[in-house]
C-alpha positions in Angstrom: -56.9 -29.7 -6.2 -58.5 -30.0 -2.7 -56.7 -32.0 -0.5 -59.1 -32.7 2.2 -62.8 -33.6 2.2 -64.2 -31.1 4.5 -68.0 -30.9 6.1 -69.1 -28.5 8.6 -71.5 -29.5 11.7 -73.5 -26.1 12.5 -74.3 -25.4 16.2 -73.1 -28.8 17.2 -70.8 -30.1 20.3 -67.1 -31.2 19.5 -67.6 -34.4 21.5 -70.8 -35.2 19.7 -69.1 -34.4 16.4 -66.3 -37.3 17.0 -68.7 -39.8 18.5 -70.9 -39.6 15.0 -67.5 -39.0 13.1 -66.2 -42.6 14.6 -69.8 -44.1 13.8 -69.5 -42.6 10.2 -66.0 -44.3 9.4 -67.1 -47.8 11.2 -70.0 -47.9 9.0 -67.9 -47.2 5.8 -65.1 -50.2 6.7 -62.9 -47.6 8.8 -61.5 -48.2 12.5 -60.1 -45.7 14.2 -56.5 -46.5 15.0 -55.1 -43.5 16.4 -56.1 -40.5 18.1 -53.9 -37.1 18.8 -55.9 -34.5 20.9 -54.0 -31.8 19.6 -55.3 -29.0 22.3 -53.8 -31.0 24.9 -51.4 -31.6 23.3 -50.3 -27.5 22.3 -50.7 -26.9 26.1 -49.2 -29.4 27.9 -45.9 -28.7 25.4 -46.2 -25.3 24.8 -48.4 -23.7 27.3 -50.4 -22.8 24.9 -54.4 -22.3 24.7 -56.8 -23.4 21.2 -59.6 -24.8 20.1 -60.2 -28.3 20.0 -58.6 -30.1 17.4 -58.6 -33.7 17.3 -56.8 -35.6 14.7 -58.1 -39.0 14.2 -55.8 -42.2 11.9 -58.6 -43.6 10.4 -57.5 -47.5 8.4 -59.4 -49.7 6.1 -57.6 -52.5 6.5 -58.7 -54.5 3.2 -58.1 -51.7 1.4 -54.5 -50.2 3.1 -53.7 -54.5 2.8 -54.2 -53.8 -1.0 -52.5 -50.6 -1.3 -49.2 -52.4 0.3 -49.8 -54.9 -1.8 -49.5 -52.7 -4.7 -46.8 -50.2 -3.5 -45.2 -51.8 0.0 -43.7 -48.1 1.1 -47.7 -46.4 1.0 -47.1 -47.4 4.8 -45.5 -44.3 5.5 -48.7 -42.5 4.0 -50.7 -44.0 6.1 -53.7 -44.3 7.8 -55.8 -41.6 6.5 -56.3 -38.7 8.6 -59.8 -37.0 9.9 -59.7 -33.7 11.7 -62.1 -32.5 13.8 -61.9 -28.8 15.0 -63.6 -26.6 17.0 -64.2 -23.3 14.1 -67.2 -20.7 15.0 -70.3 -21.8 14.2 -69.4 -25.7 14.7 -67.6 -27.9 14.2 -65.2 -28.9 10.9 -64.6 -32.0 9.8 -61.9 -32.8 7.3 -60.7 -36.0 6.0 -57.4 -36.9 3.9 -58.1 -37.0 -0.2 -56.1 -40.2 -0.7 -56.1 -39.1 -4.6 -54.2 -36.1 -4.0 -51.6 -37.5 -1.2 -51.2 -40.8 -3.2 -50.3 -37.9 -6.5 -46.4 -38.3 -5.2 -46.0 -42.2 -6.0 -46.3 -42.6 -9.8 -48.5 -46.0 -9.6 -51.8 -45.7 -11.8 -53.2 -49.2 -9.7 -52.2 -47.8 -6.4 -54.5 -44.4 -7.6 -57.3 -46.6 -8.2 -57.1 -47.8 -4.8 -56.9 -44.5 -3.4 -59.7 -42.9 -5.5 -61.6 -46.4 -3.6 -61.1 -45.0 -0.2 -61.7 -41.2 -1.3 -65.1 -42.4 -2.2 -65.7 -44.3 0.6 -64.2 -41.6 2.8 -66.7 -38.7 1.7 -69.8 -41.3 2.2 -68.6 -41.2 6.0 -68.3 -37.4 6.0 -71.4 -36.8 4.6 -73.0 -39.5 7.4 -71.8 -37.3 10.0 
């Protein structure tokens, strides 16, 4: 099983990518709650160079309310992570299959919820 929902953007700019990427995930009930730059990140730690790679904690609050609702420890499984990364040719963009991270807690309602945001996270991805 695939554990991300991945989509590449041919011939396009990173910054671009995430500005559509945020657009995509507001429009499907997602705000963006935290953002890692990754690249900076690697060099300012390790002096190291890459290409950009921007991981973004994407919530749906009425659904991750429900999901705690249902299983009060899915907090430390979320919010659901998009990447973004620099690759040739474009730009990737990856998002979290909630199905398969959620396949750990043994809760059928709490996979119901998950499959939810899975949908609703591969309608943003293919709005980008």
């Amino acid at each position: 099983m695939d554990y991300t929902i991945n989509r590449l953007i041919a011939d396009a700019e990173f910054d671009a990518v995430d500005a559509r990427t945020r657009v995509a995930l507001t429009d499907n009930g997602f705000g963006v709650l935290t953002e890692i730059d990754v690249k900076t990140t690697m060099k300012k730690k390790l002096n190291v160079e890459m290409p950009a790679y921007r991981i973004l904690g994407a919530c749906n609050p009425k659904m991750a309310h429900e999901a705690i609702g249902i299983e009060p420890r899915v907090g430390a499984m979320l919010p659901c992570n998009v990447i973004l990364r620099e690759v040739e040719g474009g730009v990737e963009v990856s998002a979290i299959d909630p199905v398969a991270s959620m396949q750990a807690i043994d809760n059928t309602e709490l996979h119901a919820v998950a499959g939810q945001v899975r949908d609703l996270l591969k309608k943003a991805v293919e709005a980008i």
